[in-house]
C-alpha positions as CSV (number, residue, x, y, z in Angstrom):
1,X,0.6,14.9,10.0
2,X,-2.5,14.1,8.3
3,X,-2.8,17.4,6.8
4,X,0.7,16.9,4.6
5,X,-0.9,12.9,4.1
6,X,-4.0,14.6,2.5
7,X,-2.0,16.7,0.1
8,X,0.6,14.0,-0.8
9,X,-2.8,11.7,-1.7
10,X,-4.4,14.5,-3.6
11,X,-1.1,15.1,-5.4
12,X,-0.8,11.4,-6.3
13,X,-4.7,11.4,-7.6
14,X,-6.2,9.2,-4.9
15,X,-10.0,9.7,-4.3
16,X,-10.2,8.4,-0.5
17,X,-8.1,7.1,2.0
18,X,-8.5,6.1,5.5
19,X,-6.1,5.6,8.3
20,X,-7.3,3.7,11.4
21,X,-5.2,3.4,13.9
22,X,-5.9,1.1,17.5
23,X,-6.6,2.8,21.1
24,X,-3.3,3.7,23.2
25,X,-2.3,0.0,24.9
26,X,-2.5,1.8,28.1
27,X,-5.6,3.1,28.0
28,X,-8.3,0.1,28.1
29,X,-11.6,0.6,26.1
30,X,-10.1,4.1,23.9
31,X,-11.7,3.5,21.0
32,X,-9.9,3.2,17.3
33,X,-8.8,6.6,15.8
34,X,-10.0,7.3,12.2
35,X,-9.1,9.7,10.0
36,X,-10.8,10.2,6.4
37,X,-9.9,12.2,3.5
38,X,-11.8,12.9,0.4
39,X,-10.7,14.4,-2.7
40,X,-13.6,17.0,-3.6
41,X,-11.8,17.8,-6.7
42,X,-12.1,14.3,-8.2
43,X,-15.4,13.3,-10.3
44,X,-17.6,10.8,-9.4
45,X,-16.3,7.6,-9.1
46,X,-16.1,4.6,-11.3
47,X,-16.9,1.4,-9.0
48,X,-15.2,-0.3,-12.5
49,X,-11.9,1.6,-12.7
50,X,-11.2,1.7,-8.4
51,X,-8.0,0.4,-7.2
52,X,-8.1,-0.6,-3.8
53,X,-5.2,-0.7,-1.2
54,X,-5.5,-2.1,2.3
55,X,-2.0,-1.4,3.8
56,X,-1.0,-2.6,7.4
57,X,1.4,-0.3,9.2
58,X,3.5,-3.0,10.6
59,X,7.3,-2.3,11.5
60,X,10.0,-5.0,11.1
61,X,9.6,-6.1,14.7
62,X,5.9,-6.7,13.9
63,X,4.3,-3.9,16.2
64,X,1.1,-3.3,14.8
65,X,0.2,0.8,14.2
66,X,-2.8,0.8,12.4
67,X,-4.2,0.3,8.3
68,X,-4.1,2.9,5.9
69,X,-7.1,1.9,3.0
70,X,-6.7,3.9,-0.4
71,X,-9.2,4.1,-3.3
72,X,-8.2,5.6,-6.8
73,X,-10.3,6.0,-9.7
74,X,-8.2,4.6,-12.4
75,X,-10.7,5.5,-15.4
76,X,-10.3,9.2,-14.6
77,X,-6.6,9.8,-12.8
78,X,-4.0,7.8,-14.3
79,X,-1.9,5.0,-12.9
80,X,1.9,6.4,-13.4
81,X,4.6,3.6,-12.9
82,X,6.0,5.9,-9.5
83,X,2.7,5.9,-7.9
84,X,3.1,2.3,-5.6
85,X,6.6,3.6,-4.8
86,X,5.3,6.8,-3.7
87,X,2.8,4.9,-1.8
88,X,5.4,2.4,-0.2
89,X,7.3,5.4,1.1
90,X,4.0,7.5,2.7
91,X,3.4,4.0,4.2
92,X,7.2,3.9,6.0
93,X,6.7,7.4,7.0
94,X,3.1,7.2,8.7
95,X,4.9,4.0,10.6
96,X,7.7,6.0,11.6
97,X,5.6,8.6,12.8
98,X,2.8,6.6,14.6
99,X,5.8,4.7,16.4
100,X,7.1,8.4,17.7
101,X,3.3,9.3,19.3
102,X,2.9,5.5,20.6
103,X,6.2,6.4,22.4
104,X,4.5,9.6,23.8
105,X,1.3,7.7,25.1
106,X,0.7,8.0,28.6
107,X,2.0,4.9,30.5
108,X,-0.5,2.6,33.0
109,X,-0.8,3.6,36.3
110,X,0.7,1.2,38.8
């Protein structure tokens, strides 16, 4: 899954991303799970030009999966009007898919 996250991000010119997700509920004291990607074929970037995104991955019902934090360097890649749509959509799909391996977490031991 993050693999085909990477290459959506690279195709849509982000510079870094970062997708922290919480410890199973079941499992007291597993530590967050984070997951980084870095676009080596972007130039330095341009503290000036960065758009930041802090998204929550929240479904409807208000179950929590996780953030997913995006930088883009807007003086070298451009900002194209699909790009936040493209975005909103990665979002839904990293929710749906973190909701399918919650669902597969091991449950407490009674």
């Amino acid at each position: 899954m993050w693999e085909q996250t990477c290459a959506a991000l690279r195709h849509l010119g982000f510079d870094h991303a970062r997708l922290i997700t919480p410890g199973c509920d079941h499992a007291p004291g597993r530590p967050d799970k984070r997951l980084v990607f870095e676009n080596q074929e972007q130039p330095q970037r341009n503290p000036r030009g960065e758009l930041f995104l802090k998204l929550p991955l929240v479904e409807t019902d208000g179950t929590f999966h996780g953030t997913l934090i995006l930088r883009k360097d807007l003086v070298y890649t451009p900002f194209h009007h699909y790009t936040l749509r493209r975005v909103e959509h990665l979002r839904k799909t990293l929710i749906r898919y973190l909701h399918k391996e919650r669902s597969c977490c091991p449950t407490k031991a009674h």
